[in-house]
N, C-alpha and C positions, 0 to 999 in steps of 0.2 A: 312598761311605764308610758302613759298619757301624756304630752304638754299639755296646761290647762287644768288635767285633773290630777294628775301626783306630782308636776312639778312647773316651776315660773321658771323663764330665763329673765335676766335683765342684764342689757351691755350697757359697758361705760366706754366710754374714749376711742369710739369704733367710729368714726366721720374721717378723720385725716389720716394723714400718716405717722405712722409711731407705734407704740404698745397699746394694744387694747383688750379688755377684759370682758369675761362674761361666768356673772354668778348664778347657778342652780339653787332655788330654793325649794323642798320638800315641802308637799301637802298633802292632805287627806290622809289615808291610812300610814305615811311617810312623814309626817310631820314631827316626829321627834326625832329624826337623821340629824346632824348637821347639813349646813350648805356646803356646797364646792363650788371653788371657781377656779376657772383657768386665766391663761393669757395668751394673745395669736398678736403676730406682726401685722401691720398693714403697710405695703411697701409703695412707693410710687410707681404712677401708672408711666409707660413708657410709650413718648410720641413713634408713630409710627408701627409700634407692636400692640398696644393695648390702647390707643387712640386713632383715629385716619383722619387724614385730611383729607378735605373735599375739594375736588375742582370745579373753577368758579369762572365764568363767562358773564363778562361789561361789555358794554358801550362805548368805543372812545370816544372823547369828546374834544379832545385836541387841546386837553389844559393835563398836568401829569395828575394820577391820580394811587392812593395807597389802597388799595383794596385787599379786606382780611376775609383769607380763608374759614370756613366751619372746621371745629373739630370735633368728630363724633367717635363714644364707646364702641368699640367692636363689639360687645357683650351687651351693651342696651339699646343702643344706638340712639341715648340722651347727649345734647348739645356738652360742650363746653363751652361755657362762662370767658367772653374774652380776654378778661383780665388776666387769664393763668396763661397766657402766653403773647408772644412778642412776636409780627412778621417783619421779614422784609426780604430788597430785591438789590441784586448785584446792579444792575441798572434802572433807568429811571422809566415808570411805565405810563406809558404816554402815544405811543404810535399805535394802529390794530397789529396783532402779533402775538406771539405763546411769550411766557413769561413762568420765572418761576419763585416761587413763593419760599424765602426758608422762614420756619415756623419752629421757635425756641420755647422749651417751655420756661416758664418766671413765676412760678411757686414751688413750692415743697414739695406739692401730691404727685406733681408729674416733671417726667425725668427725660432728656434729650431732644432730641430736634429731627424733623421730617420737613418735606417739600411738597407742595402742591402746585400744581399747572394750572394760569391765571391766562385766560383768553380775552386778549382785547378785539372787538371786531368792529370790521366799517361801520356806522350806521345803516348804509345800507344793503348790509347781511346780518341784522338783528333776525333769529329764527323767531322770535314773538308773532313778526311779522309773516310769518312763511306760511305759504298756503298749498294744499294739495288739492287737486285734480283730479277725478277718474274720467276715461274714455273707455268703454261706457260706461254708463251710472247705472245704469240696471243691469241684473244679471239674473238669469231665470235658475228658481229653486231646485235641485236637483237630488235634490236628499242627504247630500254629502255636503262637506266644508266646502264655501267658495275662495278662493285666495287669488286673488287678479294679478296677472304676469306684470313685470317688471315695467312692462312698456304698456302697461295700463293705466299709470299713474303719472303727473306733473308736477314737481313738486316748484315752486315759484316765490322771489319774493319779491313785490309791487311787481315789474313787468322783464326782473330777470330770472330765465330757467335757470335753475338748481342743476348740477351734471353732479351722477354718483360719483364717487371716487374722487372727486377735487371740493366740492364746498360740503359733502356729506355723505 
């Protein structure tokens, strides 16, 4: 059997959480069957297994500030809607520094609570700003991939060097 050409679906009450149904309606050479229909659960999505939070990198500005986390499907990786959950922090976030976010959910659809790491950083170590360097800029074609050594590049921002392993 065809969808389309021997049979229709149509769901009802498939959006949130709860019971939801779906009827088969017979057509074409099918058309005097009756329909059938079923029912399947849709249960709430759970933070941290069927949701992730994102980590999230500010500006301090030296006034305290609430900054919310994204939460994305692991299966579409469609936002969530901030309203369906609640953040907050064990302390006040306000200084440059790691911070951690707890993230409640506060609707029906979704179920428990996850954390995400909230970076406050100096002003002046915003990566917006950061610039890279080659020494040298040219590199003669060789037929193969070029990949320039470690100590080929500068990475800077306004007039301080970047050192791997402590700012990146």
């Amino acid at each position: 059997l065809a969808e389309g050409e021997d049979y229709s679906l149509r769901y009802s009450n498939n959006k949130n959480v709860g019971q939801a149904s779906v009827r088969v309606s017979f057509k074409g050479n099918y058309i005097s069957s009756e329909s059938r229909s079923a029912d399947f659960d849709i249960v709430p999505a759970e933070l941290g297994r069927d949701v992730t939070a994102m980590e999230l990198s500010l500006e301090a500005t030296g006034a305290a500030q609430s900054p919310v986390p994204g939460l994305v499907f692991n299966a579409s990786g469609r936002t969530v809607s901030r309203k369906y959950y609640t953040v907050s922090y064990d302390r006040e976030v306000k200084e440059p520094g790691s911070y951690t976010a707890l993230i409640t959910a506060a609707d029906g659809n979704y179920t428990g609570q996850t954390t995400a790491k909230v970076m406050l950083t100096d002003k002046s170590m915003v990566l917006s700003r950061a610039r890279v360097t080659f020494t040298p800029k040219k590199y003669t074609y060789t037929g193969t991939e070029i990949i320039p050594g470690k100590d080929a590049f500068t990475l800077s921002i306004d007039s301080t060097v970047l050192t791997e392993g402590v700012e990146y």
